[in-house]
C-alpha positions in Angstrom: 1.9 -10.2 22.3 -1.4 -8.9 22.3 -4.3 -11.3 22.7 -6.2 -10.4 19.4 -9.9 -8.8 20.1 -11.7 -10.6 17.4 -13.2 -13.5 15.9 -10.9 -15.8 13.2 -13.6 -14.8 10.5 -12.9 -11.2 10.9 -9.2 -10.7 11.8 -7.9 -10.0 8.1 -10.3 -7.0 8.4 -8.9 -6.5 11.9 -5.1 -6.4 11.0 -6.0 -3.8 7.7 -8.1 -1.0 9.7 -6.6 2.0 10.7 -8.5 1.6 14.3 -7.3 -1.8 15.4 -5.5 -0.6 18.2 -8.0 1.5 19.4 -11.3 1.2 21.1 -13.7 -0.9 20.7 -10.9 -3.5 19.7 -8.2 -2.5 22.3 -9.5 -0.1 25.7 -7.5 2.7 25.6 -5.0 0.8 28.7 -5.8 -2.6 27.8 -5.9 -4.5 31.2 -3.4 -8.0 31.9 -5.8 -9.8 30.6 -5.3 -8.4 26.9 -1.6 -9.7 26.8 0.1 -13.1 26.9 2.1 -12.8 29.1 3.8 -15.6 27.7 5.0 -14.1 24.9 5.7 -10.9 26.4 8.0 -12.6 28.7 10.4 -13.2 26.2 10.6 -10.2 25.1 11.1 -8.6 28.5 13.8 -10.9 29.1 15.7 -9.9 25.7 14.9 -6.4 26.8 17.3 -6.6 29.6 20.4 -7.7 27.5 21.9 -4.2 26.5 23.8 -6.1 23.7 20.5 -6.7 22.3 18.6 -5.0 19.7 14.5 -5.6 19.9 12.9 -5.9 16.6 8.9 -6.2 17.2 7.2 -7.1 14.0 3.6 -6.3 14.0 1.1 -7.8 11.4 -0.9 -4.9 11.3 -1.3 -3.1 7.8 0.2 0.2 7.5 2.6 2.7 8.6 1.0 5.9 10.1 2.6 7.2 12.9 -0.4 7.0 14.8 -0.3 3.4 14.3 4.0 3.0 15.4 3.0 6.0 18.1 0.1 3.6 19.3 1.9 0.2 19.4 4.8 2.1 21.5 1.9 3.6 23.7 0.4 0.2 24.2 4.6 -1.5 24.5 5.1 1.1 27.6 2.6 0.4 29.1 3.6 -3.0 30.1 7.2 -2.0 30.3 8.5 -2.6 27.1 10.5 0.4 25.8 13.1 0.8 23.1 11.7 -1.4 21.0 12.0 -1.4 16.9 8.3 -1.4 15.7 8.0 -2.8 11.7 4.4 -2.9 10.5 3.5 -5.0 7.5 3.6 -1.6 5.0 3.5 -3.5 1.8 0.5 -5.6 3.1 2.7 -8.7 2.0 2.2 -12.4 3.4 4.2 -13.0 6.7 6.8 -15.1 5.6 7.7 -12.5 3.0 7.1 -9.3 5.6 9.6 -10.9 8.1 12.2 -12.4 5.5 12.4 -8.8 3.6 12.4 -6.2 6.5 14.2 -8.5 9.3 16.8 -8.8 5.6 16.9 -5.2 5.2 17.8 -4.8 8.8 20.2 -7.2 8.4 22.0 -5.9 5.7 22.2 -2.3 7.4 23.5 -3.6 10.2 26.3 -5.4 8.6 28.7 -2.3 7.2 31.9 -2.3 6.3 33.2 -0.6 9.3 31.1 -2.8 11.7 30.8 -6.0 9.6 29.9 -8.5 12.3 27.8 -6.3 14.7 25.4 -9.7 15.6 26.6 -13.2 16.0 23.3 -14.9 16.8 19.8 -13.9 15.9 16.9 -15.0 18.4 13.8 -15.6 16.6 10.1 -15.7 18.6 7.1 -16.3 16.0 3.8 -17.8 17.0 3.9 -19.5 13.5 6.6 -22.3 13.4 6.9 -23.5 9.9 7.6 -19.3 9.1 10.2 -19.7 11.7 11.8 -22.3 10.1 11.9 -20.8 6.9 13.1 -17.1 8.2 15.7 -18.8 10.2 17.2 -20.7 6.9 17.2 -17.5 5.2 19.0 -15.2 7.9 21.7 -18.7 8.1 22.2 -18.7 4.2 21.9 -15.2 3.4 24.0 -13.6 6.3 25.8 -16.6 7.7 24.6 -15.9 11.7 23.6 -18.4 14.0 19.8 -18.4 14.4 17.6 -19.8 17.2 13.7 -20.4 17.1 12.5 -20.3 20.4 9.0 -22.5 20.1 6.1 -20.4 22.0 3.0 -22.1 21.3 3.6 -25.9 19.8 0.9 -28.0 21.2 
């Protein structure tokens, strides 16, 4: 959703500093033209269903509450609010940081007393092949209807 403020080379140095939120990467109220606003569209949109839950999976390493405090600073300001922030704690690879915290979430959700709380789950990742292969796992493992909405095929 945000437009990342560096160059390929150094954005797996980027996504593991404490600061890459903050200035000189992000101005403290990035303008319009540090979002896609294509991508936050979606989101937006989901926002407005109250029967929807929001889970916003962020790639950046850690889990300080600076960093969730920032990303929810940074969310509000372009009207996103309510939103569940998951930062990649373990530092795992994506697939792996989506399948087991979007799992765990899952699995909390689905308790005996409320046992089919979701009936579809709505999945919006730049990367389609991880898509792909979250989708199959939340359609095996938890047996819900799950749709990949394709942002950026070329």
């Amino acid at each position: 959703m945000l437009r990342i403020p560096v160059e390929e080379d150094d954005f797996d140095s980027w996504l593991k500093s404490e600061r890459s939120l903050f200035y000189p990467y992000v101005s403290d109220l990035p303008g319009p033209e540090a979002w896609d606003d294509f991508a936050c569209s979606f989101i937006k949109k989901e926002m407005k269903d109250a029967g929807t839950d929001v889970l916003i999976f962020s790639e950046l390493q850690g889990e300080s509450k600076i960093l969730i405090k920032r990303i929810n600073f940074l969310l509000k300001s372009i009207g996103i609010k309510n939103a569940e922030i998951i930062t990649n704690k373990k530092e795992a690879d994506t697939e792996h940081f989506y399948k087991d915290d979007l799992g765990y979430f899952l699995s909390c959700s689905q308790t005996t007393s409320n046992k089919n709380k979701y009936k579809e789950v709505n999945l919006y990742v730049r990367d389609y092949e991880v898509s792909e292969k979250l989708a199959d796992y939340v359609i095996q493992k938890f047996s819900l209807t799950t749709v990949i909405h394709d942002l950026y095929s070329s």
